[in-house]
matplotlib code that plots the C-alpha trace (Angstrom):
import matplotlib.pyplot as plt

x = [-17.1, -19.7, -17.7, -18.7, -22.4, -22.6, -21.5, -23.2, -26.4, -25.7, -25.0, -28.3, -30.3, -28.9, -29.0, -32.3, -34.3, -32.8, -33.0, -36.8, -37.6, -35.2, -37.7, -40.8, -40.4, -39.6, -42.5, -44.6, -42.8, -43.3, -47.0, -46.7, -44.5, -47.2, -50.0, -48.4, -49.1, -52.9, -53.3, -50.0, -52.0, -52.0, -48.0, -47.9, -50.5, -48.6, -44.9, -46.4, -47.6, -44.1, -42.0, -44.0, -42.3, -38.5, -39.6, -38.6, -35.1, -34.7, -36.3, -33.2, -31.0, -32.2, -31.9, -28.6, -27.5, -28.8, -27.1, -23.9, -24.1, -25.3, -22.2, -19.5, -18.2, -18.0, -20.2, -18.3, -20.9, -24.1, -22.8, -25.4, -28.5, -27.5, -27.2, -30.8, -31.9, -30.2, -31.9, -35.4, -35.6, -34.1, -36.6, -39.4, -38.7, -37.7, -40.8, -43.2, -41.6, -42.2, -45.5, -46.4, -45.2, -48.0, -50.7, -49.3, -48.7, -52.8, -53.0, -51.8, -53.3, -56.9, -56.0, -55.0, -58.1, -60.3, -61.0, -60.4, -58.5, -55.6, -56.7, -57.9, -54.8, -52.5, -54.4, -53.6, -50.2, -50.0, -50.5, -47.7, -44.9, -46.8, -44.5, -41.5, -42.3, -42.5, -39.7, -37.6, -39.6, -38.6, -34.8, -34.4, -36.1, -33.9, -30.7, -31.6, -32.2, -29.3]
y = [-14.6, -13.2, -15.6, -18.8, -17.6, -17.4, -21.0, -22.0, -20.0, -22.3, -25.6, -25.3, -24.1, -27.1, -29.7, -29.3, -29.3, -32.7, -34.3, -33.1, -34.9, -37.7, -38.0, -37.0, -39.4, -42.4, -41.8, -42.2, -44.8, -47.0, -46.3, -47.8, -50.9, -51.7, -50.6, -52.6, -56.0, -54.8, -53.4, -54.1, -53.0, -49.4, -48.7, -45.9, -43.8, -45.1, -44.0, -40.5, -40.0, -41.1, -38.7, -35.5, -34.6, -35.2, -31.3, -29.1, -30.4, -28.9, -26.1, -25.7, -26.6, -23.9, -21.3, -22.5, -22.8, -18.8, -17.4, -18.4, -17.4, -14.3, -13.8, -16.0, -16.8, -13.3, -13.1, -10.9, -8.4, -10.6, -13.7, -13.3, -12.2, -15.2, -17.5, -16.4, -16.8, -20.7, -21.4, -20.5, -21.6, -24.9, -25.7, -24.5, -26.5, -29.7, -29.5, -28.8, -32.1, -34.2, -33.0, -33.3, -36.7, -37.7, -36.4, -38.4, -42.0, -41.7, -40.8, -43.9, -45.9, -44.7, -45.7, -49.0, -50.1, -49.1, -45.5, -42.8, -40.3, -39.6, -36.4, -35.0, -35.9, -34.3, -31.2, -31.6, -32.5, -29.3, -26.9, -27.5, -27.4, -23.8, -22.6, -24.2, -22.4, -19.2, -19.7, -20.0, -17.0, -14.9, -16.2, -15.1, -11.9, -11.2, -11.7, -9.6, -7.0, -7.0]
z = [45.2, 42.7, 40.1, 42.6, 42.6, 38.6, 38.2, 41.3, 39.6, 36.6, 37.9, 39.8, 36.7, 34.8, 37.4, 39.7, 36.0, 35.3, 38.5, 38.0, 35.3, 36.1, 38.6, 36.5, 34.1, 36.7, 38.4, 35.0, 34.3, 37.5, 36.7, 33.0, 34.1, 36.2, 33.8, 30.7, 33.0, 32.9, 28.6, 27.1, 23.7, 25.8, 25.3, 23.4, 25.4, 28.8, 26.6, 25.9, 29.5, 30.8, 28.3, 29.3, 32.6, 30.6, 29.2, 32.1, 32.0, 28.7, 29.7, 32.5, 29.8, 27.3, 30.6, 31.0, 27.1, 26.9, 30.2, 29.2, 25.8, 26.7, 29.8, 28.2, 31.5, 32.9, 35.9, 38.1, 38.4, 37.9, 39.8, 42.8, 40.2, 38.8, 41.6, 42.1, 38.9, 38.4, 41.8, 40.9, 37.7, 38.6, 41.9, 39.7, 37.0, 39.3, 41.5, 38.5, 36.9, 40.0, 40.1, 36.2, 36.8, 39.2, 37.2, 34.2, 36.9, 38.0, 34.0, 32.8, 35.6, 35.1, 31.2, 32.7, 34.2, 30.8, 31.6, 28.6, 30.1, 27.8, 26.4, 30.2, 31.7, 29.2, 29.8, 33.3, 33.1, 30.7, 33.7, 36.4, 32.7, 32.1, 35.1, 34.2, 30.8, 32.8, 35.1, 31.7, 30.1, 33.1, 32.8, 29.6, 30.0, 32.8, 30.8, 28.2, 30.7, 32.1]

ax = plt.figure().add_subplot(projection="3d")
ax.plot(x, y, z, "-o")
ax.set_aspect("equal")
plt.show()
């Protein structure tokens, strides 16, 4: 059982970080499509915007790379602290990405319609990826605690 939770604990890390920025970056991106229709000559600020949220699903893969370098497969006695660990790491790192990609859609929107706004909303998208950069902080301090 405590094997299942291990790989369960990794396949959640892994996967809820990418759906995250799957869905990050889509969101962003439906918010340049339309924006490139208003200031095509605006692509590479709307491009930037759009990539940001892709971060926190390396950030679960990195989690995931470390934990199983660090257990090579043996999770019989930390198959639940991992389960935990896989599942927080990957619903903080998903829902920061969703959310990281709303503050970079209204970003590239407000950029749209003439408004210089680039630098601001980087600094806001930088503050929901500090706690995917903590979630993955805390990971890896937990593994090499154990």
């Amino acid at each position: 059982m405590n094997e299942i939770l291990g790989y369960l604990g990794l396949g959640l890390m892994l996967s809820l970080a990418g759906i995250g920025s799957a869905i990050g970056t889509t969101i962003a991106g439906n918010a340049a499509e339309g924006a490139l229709k208003a200031a095509p000559e605006k692509s590479s600020s709307f491009l930037l915007l759009t990539a940001l949220p892709a971060t926190q699903g390396i950030y679960g893969f990195v989690a995931f790379f470390m934990w199983l370098l660090i257990y090579k497969f043996d999770f019989a006695a930390n198959g639940p602290i991992l389960f935990g660990v896989g599942l927080g790491v990957g619903l903080v790192c998903m829902i920061s990405a969703i959310r990281q990609g709303q503050v970079c859609a209204n970003g590239i929107v407000g950029i749209s319609q003439g408004h210089d706004v680039q630098t601001n909303t980087l600094i806001y998208g930088a503050l929901p990826e500090f706690y995917a950069i903590l979630g993955l902080a805390g990971a890896l301090m937990l593994a090499l605690a154990i």
